[in-house]
OpenMM code with the backbone's topology and positions (N, CA, C; nanometers):
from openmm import Vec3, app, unit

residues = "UNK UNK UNK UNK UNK UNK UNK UNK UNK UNK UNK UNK UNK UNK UNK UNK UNK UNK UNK UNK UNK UNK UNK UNK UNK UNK UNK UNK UNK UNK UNK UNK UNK UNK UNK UNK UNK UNK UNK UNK UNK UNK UNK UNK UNK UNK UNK UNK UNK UNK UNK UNK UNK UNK UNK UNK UNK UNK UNK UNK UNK UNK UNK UNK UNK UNK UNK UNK UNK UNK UNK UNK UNK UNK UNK UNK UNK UNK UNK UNK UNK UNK UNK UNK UNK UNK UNK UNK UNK UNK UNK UNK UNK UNK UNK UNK UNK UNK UNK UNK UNK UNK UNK UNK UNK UNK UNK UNK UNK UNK UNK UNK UNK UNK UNK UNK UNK UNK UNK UNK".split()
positions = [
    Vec3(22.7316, 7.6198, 4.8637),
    Vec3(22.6355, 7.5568, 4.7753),
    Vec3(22.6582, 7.4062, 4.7771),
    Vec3(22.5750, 7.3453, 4.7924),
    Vec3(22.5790, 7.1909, 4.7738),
    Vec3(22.5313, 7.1479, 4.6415),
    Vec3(22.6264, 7.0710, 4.6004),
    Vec3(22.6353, 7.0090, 4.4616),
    Vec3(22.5906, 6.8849, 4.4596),
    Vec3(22.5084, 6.8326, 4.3903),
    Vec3(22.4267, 6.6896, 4.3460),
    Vec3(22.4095, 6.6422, 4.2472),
    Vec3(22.4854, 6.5293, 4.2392),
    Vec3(22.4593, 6.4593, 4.1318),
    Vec3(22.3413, 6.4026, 4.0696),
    Vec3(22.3552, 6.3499, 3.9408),
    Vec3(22.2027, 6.2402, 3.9118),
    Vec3(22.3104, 6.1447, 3.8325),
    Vec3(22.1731, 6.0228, 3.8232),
    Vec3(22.1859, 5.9043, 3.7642),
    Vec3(22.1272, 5.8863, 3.6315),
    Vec3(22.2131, 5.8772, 3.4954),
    Vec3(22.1690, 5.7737, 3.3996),
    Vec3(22.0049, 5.7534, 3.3985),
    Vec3(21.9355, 5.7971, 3.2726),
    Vec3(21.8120, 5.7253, 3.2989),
    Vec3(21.7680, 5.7252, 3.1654),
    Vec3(21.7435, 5.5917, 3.1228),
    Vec3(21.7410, 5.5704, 2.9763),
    Vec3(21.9097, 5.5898, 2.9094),
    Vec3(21.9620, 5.6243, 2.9688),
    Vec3(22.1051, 5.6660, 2.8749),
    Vec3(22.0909, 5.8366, 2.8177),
    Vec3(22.0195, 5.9187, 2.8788),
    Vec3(21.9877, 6.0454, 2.9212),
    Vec3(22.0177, 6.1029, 3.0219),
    Vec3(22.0812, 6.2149, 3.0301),
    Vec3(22.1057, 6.2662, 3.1780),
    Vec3(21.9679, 6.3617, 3.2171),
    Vec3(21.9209, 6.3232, 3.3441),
    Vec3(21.8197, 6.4111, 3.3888),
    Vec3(21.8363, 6.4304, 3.5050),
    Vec3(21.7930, 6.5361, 3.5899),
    Vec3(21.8099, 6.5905, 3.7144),
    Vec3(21.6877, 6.6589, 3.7705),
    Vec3(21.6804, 6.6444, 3.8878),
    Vec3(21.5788, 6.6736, 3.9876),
    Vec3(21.6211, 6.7977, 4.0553),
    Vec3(21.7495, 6.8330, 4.0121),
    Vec3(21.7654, 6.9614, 4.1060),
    Vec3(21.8463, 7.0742, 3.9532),
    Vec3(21.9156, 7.1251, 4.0413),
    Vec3(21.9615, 7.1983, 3.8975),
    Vec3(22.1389, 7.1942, 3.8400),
    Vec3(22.1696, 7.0626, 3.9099),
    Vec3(22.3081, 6.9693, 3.8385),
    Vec3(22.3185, 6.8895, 3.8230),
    Vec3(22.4011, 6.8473, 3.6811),
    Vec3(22.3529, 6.7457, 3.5890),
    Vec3(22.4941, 6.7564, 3.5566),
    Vec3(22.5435, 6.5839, 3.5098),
    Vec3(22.6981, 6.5698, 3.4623),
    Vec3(22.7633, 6.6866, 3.3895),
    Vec3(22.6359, 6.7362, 3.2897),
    Vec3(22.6610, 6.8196, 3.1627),
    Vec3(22.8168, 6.9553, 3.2609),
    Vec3(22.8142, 6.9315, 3.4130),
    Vec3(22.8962, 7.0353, 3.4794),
    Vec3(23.0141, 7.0071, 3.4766),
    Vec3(23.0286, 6.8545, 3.4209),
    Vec3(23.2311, 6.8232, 3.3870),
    Vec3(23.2679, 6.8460, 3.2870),
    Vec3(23.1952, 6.9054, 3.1887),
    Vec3(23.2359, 7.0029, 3.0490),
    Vec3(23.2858, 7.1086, 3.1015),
    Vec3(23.3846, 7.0990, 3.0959),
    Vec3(23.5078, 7.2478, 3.1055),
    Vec3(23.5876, 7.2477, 3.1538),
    Vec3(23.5424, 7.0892, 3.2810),
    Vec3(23.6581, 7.0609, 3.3493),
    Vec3(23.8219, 6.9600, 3.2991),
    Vec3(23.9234, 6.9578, 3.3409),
    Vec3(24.0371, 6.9149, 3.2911),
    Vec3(24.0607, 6.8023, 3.3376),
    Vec3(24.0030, 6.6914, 3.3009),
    Vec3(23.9879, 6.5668, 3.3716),
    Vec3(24.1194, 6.4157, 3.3127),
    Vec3(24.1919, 6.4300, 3.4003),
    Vec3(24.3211, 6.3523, 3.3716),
    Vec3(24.2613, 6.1655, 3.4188),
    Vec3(24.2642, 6.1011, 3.3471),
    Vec3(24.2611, 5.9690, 3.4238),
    Vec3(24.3608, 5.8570, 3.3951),
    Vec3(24.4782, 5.7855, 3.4854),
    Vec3(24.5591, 5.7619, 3.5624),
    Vec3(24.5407, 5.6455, 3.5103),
    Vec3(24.6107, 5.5933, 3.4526),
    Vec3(24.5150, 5.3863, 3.4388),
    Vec3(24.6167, 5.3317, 3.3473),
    Vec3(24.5807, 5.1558, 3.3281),
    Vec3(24.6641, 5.0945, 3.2338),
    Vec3(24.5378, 5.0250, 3.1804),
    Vec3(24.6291, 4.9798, 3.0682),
    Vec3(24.5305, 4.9061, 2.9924),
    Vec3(24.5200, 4.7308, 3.0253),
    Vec3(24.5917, 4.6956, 3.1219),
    Vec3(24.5359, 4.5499, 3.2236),
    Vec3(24.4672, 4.5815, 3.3335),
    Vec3(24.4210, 4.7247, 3.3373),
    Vec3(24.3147, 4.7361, 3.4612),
    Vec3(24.1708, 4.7493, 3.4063),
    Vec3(24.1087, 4.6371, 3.4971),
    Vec3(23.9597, 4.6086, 3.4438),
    Vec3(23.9023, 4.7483, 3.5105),
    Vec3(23.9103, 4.7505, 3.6746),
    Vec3(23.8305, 4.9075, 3.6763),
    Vec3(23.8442, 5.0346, 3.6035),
    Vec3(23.9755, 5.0124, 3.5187),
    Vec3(24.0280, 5.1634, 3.4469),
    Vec3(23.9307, 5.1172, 3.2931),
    Vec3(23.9028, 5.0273, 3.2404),
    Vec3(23.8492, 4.9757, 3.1356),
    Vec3(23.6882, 5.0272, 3.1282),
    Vec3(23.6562, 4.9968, 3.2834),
    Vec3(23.4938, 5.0343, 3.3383),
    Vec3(23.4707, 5.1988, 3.3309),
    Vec3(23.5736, 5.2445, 3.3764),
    Vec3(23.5909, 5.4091, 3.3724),
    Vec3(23.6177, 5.4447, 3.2607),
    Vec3(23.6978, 5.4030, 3.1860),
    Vec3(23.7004, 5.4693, 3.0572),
    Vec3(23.5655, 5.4138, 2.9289),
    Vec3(23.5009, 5.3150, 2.9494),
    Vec3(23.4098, 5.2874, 2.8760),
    Vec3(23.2573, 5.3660, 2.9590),
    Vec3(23.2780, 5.3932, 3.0641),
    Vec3(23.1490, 5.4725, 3.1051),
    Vec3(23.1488, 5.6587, 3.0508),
    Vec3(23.2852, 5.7173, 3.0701),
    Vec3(23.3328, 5.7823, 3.0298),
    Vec3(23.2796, 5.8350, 2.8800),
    Vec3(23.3660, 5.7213, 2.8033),
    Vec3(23.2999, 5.7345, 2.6497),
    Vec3(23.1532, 5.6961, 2.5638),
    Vec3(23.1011, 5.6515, 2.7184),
    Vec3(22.9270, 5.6686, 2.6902),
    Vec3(22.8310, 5.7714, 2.6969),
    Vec3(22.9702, 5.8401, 2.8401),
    Vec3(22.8553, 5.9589, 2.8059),
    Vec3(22.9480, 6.0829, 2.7862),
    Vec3(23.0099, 6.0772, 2.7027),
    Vec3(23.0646, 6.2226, 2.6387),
    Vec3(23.1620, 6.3087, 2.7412),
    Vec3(23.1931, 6.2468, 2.8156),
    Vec3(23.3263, 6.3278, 2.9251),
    Vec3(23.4065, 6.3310, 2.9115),
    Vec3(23.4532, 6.4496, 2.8222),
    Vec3(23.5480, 6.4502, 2.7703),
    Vec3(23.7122, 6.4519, 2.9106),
    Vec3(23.8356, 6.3678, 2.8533),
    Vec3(23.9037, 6.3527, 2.9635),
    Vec3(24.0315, 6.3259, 2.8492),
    Vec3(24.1282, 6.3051, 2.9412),
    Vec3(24.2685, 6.2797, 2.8558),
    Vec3(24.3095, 6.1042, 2.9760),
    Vec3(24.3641, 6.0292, 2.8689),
    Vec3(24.4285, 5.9247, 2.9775),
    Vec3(24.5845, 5.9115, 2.9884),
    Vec3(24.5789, 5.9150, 3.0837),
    Vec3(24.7669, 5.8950, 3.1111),
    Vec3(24.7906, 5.7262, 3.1558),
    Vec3(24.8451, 5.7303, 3.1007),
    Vec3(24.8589, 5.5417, 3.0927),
    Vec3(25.0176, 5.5555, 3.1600),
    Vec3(25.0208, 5.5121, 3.3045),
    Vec3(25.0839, 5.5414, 3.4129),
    Vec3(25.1684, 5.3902, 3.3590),
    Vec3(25.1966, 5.2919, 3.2619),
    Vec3(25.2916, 5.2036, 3.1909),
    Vec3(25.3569, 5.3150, 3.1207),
    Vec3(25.3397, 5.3823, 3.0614),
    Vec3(25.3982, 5.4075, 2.9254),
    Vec3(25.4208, 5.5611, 2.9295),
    Vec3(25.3646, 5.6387, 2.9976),
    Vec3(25.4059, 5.8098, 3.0172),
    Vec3(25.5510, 5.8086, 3.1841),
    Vec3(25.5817, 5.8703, 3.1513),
    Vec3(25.7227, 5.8435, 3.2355),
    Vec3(25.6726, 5.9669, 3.3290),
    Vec3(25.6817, 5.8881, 3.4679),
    Vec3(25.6919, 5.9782, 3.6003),
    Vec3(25.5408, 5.9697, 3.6722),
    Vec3(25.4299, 5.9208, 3.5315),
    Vec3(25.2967, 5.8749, 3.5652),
    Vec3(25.2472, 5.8332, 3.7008),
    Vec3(25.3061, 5.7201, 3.7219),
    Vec3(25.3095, 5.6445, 3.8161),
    Vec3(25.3527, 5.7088, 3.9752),
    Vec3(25.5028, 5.7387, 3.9621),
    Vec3(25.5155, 5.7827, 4.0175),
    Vec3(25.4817, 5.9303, 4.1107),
    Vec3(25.3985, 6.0089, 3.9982),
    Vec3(25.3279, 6.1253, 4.0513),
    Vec3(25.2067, 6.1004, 4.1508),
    Vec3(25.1559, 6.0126, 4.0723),
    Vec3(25.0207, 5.9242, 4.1459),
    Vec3(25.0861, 5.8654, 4.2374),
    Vec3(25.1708, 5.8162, 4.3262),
    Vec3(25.1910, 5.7300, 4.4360),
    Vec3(25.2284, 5.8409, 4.5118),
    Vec3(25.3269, 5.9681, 4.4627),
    Vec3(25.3470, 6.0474, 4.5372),
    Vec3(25.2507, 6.1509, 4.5816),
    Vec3(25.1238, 6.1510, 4.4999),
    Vec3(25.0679, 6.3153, 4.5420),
    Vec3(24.9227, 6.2169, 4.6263),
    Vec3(24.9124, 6.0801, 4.5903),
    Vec3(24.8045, 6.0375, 4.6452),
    Vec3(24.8304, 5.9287, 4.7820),
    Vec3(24.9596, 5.8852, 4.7782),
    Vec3(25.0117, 5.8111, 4.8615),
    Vec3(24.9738, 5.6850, 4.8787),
    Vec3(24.8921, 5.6638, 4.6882),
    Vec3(24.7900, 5.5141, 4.6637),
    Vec3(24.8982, 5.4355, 4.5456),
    Vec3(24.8667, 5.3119, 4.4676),
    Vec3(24.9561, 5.2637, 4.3896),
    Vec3(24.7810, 5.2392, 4.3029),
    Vec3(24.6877, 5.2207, 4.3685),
    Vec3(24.5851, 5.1583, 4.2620),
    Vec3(24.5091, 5.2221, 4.1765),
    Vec3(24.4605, 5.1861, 4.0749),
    Vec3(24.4273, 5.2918, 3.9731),
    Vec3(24.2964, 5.2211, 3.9451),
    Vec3(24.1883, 5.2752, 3.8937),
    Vec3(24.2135, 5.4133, 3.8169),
    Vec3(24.1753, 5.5395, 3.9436),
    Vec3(24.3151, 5.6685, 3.8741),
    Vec3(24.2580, 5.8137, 3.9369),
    Vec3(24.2571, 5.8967, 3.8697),
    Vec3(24.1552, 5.9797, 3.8973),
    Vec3(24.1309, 6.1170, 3.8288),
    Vec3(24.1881, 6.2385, 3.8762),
    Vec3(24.2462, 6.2812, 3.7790),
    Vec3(24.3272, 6.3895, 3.8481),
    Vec3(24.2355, 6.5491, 3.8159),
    Vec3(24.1776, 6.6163, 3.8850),
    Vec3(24.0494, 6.7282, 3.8358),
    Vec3(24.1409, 6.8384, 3.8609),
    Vec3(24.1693, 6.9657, 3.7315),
    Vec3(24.1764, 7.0438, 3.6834),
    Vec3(24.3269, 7.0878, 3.7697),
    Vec3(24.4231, 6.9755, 3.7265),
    Vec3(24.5421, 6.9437, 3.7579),
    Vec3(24.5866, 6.9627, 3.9217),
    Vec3(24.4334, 6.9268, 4.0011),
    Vec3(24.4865, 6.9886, 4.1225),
    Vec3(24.4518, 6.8894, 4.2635),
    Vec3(24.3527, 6.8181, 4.2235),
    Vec3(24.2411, 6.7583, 4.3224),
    Vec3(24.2644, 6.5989, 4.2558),
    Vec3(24.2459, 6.5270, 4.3245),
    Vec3(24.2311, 6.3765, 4.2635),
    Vec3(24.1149, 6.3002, 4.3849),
    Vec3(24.0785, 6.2092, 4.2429),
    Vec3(23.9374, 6.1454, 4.2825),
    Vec3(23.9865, 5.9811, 4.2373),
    Vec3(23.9354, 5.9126, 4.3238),
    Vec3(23.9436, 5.8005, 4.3185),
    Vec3(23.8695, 5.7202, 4.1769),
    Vec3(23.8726, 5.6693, 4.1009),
    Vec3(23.8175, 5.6281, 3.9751),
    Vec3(23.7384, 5.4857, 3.9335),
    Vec3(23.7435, 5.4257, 4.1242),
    Vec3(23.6394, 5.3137, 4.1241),
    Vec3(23.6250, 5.3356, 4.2652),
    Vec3(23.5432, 5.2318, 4.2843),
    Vec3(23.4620, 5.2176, 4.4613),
    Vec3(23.4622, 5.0842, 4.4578),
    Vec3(23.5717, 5.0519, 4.5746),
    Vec3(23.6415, 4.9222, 4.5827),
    Vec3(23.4921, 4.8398, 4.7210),
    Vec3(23.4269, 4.9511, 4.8198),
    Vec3(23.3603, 4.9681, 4.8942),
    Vec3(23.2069, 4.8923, 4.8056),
    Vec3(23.1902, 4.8728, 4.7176),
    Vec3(23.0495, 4.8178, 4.6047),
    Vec3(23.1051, 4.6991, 4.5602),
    Vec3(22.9739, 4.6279, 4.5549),
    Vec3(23.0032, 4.4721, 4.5020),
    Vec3(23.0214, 4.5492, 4.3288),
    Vec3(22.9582, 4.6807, 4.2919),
    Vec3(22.9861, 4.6516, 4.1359),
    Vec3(23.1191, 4.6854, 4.1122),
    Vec3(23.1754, 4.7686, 4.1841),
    Vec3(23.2822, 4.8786, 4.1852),
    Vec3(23.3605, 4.9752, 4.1389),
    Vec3(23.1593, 5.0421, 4.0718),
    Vec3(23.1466, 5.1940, 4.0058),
    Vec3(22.9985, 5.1834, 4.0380),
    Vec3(22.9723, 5.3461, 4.0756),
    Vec3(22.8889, 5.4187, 4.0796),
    Vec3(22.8632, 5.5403, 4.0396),
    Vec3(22.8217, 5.5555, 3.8718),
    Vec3(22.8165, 5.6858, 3.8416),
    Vec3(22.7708, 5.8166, 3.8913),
    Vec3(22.6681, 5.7566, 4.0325),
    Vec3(22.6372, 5.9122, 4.1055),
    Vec3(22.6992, 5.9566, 4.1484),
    Vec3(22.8024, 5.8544, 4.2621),
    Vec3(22.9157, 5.8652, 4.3431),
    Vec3(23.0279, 5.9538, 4.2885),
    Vec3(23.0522, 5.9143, 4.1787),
    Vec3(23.1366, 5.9511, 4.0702),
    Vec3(23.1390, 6.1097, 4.0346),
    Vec3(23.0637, 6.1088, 4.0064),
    Vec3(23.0361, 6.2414, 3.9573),
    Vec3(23.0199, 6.3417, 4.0696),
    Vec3(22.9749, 6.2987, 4.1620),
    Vec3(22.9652, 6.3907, 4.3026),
    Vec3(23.1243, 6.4278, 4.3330),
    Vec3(23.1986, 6.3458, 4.3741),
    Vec3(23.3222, 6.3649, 4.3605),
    Vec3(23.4249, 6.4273, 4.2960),
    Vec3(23.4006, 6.3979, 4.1495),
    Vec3(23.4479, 6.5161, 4.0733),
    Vec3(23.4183, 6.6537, 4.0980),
    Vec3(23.3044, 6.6409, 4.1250),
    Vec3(23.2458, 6.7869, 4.1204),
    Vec3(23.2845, 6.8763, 4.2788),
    Vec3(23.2923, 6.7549, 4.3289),
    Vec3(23.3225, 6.8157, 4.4893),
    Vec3(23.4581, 6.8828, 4.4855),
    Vec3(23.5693, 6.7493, 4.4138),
    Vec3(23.7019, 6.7852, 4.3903),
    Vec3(23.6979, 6.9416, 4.3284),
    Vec3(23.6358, 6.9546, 4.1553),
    Vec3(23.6454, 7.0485, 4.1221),
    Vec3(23.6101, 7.2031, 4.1893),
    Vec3(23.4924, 7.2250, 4.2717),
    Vec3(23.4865, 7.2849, 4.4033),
    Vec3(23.5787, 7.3408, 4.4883),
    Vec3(23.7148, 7.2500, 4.4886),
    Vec3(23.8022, 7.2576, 4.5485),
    Vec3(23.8925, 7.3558, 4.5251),
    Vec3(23.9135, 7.3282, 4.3619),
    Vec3(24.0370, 7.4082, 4.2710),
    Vec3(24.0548, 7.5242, 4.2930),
    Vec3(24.1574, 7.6101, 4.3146),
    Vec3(24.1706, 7.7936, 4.2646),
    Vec3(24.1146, 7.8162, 4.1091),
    Vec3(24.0118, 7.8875, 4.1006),
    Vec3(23.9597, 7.9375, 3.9908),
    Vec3(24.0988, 7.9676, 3.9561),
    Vec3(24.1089, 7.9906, 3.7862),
    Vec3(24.2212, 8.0450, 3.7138),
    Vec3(24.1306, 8.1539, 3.6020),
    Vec3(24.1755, 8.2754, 3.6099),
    Vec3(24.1421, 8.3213, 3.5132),
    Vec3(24.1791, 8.3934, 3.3678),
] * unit.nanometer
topology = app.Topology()
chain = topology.addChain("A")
for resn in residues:
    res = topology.addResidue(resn, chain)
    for name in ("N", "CA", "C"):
        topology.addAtom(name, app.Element.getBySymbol(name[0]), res)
């Protein structure tokens, strides 16, 4: 099955096909960041605009943070999303003059989540 995102419209989620953000409700969405990172600032304020629900690990101040993220991603830059403790997604797009794209975004998650062993 191919999964597709949509874009923001009005500050409404609407979709042309039949997936819509409303599909990262349920998922276990970890995000990786400090609070002197402007892209982790962009992610977490897009985040809390539109109701995605997530937990943040502030990779200063949780011990081993950091280091899990350099080891399981083999990256140092943040922000990352870690999806349903198994898959990690990059948490900006260094590749864009803006460097976030909520379609992008969300495709990714969803691709990641795709990925996971169901747990039941």
């Amino acid at each position: 099955m191919t999964v597709q995102a949509v874009f923001p419209k009005g500050g409404v989620w609407y979709s042309q096909g039949m997936v819509t953000p409303v599909l990262l409700q349920g998922l276990d969405l970890q995000v990786y960041s400090a609070a002197w990172c402007g892209d982790c600032r962009r992610l977490e304020r897009w985040l809390g605009e539109n109701q995605v629900a997530h937990r943040k690990v502030d990779i200063e101040h949780t011990e081993g943070a950091a280091e899990r993220l350099e080891q399981e991603t083999g990256k140092r830059a943040i922000p990352f999303i870690l999806v349903n403790g198994e898959r990690w997604v990059r948490g900006y797009h260094r590749e864009l003059s803006g460097r976030f794209d909520p379609k992008t975004l969300v495709q990714e998650i969803l691709d990641a989540a795709s990925q996971c062993p169901e747990t039941t």
